[in-house]
C-alpha positions as CSV (number, residue, x, y, z in Angstrom):
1,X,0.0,0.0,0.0
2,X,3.1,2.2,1.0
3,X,4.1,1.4,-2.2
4,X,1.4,2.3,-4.2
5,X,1.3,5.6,-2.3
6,X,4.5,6.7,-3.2
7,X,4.0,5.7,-7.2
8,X,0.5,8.0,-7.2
9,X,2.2,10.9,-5.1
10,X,5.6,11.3,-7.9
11,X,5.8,14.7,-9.4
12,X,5.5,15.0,-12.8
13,X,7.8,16.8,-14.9
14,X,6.7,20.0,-16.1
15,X,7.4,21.3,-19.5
16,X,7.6,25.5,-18.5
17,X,10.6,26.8,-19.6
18,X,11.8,28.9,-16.8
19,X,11.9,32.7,-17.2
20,X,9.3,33.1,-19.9
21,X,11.8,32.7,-22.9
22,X,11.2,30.1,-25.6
23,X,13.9,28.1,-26.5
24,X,15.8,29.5,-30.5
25,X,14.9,27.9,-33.1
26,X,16.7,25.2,-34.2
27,X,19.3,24.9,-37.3
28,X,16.7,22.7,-39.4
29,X,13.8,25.0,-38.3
30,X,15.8,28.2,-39.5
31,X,16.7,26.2,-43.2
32,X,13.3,25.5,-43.6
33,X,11.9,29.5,-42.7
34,X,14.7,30.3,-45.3
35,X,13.2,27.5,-48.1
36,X,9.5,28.8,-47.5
37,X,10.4,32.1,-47.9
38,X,12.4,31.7,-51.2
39,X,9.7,29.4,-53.0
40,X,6.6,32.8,-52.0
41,X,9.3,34.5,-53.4
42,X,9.8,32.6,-56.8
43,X,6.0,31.6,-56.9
44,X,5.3,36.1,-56.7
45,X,7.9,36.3,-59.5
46,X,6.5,33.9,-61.9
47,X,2.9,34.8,-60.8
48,X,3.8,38.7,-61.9
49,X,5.8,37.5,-65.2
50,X,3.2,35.4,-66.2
51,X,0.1,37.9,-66.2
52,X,2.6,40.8,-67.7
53,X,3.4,38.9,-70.3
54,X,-0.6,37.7,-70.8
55,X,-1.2,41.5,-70.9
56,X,1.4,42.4,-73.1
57,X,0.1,39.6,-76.2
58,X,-3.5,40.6,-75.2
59,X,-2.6,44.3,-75.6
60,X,-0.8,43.5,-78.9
61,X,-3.6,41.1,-80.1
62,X,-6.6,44.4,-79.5
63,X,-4.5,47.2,-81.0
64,X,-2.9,45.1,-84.1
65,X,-6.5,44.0,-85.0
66,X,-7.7,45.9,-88.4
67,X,-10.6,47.4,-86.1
68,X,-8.6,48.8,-83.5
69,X,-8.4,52.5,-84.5
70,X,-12.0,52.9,-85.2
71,X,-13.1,50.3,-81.6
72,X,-10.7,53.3,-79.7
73,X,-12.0,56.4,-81.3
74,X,-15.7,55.2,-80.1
75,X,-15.3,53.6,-77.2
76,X,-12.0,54.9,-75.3
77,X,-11.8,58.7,-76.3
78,X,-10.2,60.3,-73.4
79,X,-11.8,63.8,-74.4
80,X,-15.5,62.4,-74.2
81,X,-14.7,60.2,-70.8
82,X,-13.3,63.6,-69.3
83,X,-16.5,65.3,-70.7
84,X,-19.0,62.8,-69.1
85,X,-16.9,61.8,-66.2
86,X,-18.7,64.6,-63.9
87,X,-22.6,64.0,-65.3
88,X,-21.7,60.3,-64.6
89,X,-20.5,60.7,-61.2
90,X,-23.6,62.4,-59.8
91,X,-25.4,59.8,-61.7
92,X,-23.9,57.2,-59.7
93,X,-24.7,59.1,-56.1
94,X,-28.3,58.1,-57.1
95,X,-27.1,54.7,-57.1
96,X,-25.3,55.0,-53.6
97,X,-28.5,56.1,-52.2
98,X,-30.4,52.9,-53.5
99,X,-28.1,50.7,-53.1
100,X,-27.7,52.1,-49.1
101,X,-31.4,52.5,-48.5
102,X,-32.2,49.0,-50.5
103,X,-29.7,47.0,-48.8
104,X,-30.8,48.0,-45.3
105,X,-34.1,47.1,-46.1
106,X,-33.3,43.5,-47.5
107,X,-31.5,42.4,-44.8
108,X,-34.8,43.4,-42.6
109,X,-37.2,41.7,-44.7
110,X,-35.2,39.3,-45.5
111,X,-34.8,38.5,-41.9
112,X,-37.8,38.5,-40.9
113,X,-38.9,36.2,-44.1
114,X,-36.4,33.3,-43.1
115,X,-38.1,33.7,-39.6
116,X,-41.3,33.1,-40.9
117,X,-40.1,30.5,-42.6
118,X,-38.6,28.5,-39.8
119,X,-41.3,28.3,-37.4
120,X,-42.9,26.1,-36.1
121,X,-45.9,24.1,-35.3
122,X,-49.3,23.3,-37.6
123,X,-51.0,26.6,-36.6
124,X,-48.5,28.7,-38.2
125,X,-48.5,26.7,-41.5
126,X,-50.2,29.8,-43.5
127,X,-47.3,32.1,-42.8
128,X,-44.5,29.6,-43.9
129,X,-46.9,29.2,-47.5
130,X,-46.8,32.8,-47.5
131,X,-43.1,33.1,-47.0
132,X,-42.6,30.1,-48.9
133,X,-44.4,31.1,-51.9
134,X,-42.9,34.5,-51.9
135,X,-39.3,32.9,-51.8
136,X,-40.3,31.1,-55.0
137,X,-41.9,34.0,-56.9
138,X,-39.3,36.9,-56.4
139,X,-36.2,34.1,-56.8
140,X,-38.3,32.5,-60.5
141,X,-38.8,36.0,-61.7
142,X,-36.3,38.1,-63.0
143,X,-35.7,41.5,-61.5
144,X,-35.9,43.9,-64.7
145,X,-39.5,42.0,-65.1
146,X,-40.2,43.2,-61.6
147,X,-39.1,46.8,-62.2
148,X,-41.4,47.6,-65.2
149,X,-44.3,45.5,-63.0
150,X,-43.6,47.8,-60.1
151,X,-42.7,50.9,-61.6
152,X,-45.0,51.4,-63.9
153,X,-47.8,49.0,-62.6
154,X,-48.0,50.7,-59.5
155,X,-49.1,54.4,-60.4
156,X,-51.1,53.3,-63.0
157,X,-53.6,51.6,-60.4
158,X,-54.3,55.6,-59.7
159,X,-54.6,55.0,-56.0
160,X,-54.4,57.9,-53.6
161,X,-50.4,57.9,-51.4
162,X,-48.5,55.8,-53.8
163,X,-45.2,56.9,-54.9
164,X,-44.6,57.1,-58.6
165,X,-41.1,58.4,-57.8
166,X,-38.3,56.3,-59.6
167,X,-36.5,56.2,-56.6
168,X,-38.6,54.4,-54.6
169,X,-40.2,52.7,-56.7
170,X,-36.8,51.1,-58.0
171,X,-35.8,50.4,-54.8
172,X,-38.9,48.8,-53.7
173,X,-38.6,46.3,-56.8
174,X,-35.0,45.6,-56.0
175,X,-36.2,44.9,-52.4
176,X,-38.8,42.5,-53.5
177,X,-36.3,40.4,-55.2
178,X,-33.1,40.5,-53.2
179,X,-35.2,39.9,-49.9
180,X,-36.3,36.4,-51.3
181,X,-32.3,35.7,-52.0
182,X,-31.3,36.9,-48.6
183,X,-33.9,35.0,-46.7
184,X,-33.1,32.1,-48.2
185,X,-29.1,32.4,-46.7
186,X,-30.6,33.7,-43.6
187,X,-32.9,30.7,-43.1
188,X,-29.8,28.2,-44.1
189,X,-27.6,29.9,-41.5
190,X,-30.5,29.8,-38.8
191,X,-30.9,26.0,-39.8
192,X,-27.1,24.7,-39.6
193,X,-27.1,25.6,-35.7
194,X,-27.8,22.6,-34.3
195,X,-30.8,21.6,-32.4
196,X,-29.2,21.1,-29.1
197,X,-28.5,25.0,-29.1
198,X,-31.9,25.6,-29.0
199,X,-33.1,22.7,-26.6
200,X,-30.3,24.2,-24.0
201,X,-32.1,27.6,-24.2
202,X,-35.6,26.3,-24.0
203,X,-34.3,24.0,-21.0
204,X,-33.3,27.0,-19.2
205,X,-36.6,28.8,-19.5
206,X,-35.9,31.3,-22.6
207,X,-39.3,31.9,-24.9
208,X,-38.6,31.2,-28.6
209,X,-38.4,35.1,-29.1
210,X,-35.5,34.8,-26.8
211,X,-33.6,31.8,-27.9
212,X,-34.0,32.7,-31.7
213,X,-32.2,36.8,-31.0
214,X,-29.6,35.4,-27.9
215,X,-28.9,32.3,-29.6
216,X,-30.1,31.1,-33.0
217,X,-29.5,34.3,-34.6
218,X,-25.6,35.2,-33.4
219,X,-24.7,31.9,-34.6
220,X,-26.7,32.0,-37.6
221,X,-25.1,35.6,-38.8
222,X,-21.4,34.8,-38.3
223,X,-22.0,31.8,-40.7
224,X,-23.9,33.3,-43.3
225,X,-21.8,36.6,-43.4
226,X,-19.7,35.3,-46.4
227,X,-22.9,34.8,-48.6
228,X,-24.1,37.9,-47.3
229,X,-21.6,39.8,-48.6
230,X,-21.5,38.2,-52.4
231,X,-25.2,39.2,-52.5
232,X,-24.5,42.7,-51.3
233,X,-21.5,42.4,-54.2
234,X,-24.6,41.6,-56.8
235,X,-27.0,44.6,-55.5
236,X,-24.1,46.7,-56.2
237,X,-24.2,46.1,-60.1
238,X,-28.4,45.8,-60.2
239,X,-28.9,49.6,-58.8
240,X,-28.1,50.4,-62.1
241,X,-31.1,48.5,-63.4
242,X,-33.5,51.4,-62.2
243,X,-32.1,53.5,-65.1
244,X,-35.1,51.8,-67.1
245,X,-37.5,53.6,-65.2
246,X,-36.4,56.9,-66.1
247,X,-34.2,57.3,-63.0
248,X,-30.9,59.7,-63.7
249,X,-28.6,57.3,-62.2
250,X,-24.7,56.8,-63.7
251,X,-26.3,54.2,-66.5
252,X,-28.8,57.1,-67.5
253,X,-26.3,59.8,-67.5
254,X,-24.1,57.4,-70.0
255,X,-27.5,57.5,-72.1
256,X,-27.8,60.7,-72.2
257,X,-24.0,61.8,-72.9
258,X,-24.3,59.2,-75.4
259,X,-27.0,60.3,-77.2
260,X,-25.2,64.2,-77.4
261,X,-22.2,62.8,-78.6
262,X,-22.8,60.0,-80.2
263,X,-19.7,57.7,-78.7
264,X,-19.8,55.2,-76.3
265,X,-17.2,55.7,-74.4
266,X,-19.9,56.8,-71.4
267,X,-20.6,53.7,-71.0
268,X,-17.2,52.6,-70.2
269,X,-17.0,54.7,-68.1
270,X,-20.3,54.1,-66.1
271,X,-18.7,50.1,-65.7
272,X,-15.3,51.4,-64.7
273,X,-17.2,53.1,-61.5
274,X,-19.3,50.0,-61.2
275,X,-16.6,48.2,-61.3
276,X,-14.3,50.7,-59.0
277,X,-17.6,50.3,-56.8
278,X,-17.2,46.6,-56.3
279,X,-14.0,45.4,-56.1
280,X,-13.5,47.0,-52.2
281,X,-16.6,44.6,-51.7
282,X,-15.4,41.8,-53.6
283,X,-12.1,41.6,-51.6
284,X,-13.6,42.6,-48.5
285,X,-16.3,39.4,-49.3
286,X,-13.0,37.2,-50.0
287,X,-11.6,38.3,-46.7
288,X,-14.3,37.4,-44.4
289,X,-14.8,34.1,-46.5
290,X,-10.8,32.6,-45.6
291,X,-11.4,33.9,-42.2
292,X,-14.3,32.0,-41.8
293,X,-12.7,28.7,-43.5
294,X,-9.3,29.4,-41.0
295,X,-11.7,29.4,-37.8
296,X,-13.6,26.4,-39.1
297,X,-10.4,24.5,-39.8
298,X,-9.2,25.7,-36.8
299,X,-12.4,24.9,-34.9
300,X,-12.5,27.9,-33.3
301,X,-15.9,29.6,-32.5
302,X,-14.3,33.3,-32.1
């Protein structure tokens, strides 16, 4: 027993290096720092020779084509994109403003669709049709359809308080449709959080209300933020759809520059700012996506 004692009570060694300091690397350790960093830098060197020399043959492929001096002169003049360039911008604060007001408002509805589609119980049946059925209308149909509907549907029903401003009415049609989108990643992120998470909360005594905002729905956001974003990437480019309602947005102002002068080079320059528009989004969207994939690898929940 004495014994036995003595074999339960023996330290065991402890691996804290005294003082704080960790131990230097080791030779091995150091020659293989010195081999990762030369193959990122070789792998960045071929990656940049490779895409200037793709641009050089595609440069010398468009401006050697018989075409070329005619394609430039009507499409890239410098003199008419300097021209439109200030018409175009104020165009595109119009598109700001939907795109700020419409997104807002789709992640609300969208929200609160994705809720109505994930409850529960045979009592509650007509509002998941309703939501279900809305899901399936606004994702089948295709949003241009949906802007002459709404913004020309609309005031010609005559009826006393509605709008038959572009504005809204645009942004009301691009709500319709991105809300049945959003909903459905909203309602995909509420449904990958397992069903233990909300049996702990109901076992200690939160209401459904409670579990879905403390619980379901923190859960639910930081997995579906990824997707999130690409949509918000899409609504970006389809503000510029409510040109066909007679908005002055950036693609209108194009139209209208175009039609003065006769070149198209407008219009390139209404998709460079689209495009100048998106790409902050795009990467940002790319960013939160490999973070996400890191903390899932990682299995981290932070």
């Amino acid at each position: 027993m004495a014994l036995r004692r003595r074999r339960r009570a023996r330290p065991v060694l402890s691996t804290v290096v005294t003082g704080g300091a960790l131990p230097p690397p080791s030779e091995l350790e150091l020659s293989r720092r010195a081999w990762r960093r030369s193959r990122a830098r070789r792998s960045t060197l071929v990656a940049l020779a490779s895409t200037l020399l793709f641009a050089v043959v595609a440069y010398l492929a468009v401006t050697r084509s018989p075409g070329w001096p005619r394609v430039q002169t009507t499409f890239f003049s410098a003199s008419v994109a300097l021209e439109s360039l200030p018409e175009i911008a104020r165009g595109l604060l119009v598109n700001l403003q939907v795109l700020v007001v419409g997104g807002l408002l789709v992640l609300v509805v969208g929200l609160g669709i994705a809720a109505l589609r994930t409850l529960r119980g045979p009592a509650l049946a007509p509002l998941r049709f309703l939501a279900t059925a809305y899901v399936d209308l606004f994702r089948g149909m295709p949003l241009i359809i949906v802007l002459y509907l709404v913004g020309f549907g609309f005031p010609a029903l005559g009826l006393q308080g509605v709008p038959t401003s572009p504005f809204v009415l645009g942004t009301a049609a691009i709500v319709l449709v991105y809300s049945a989108y959003v909903a459905e990643v909203f309602r995909a992120g509420i449904e990958s959080v397992h069903p233990s998470q909300r049996a702990a909360a109901r076992s200690l005594g939160l209401t459904h209300r409670q579990t879905m905002r403390i619980v379901v729905l923190p859960q639910a956001l930081r997995t579906v933020t990824p997707a999130l974003l690409n949509d918000f990437v899409a609504l970006q480019k389809d503000v510029g759809l409510i040109s066909v309602l007679g908005a002055v947005d950036a693609v209108r102002s194009a139209q209208i520059q175009v039609g003065q002068s006769f070149n198209f080079t407008p219009y390139v320059v209404a998709g460079l700012l689209f495009v100048l528009l998106a790409v902050p989004s795009a990467r940002l969207a790319d960013a939160v996506t490999a973070r996400a994939r890191r903390r899932q690898q990682s299995g981290s929940l932070l």
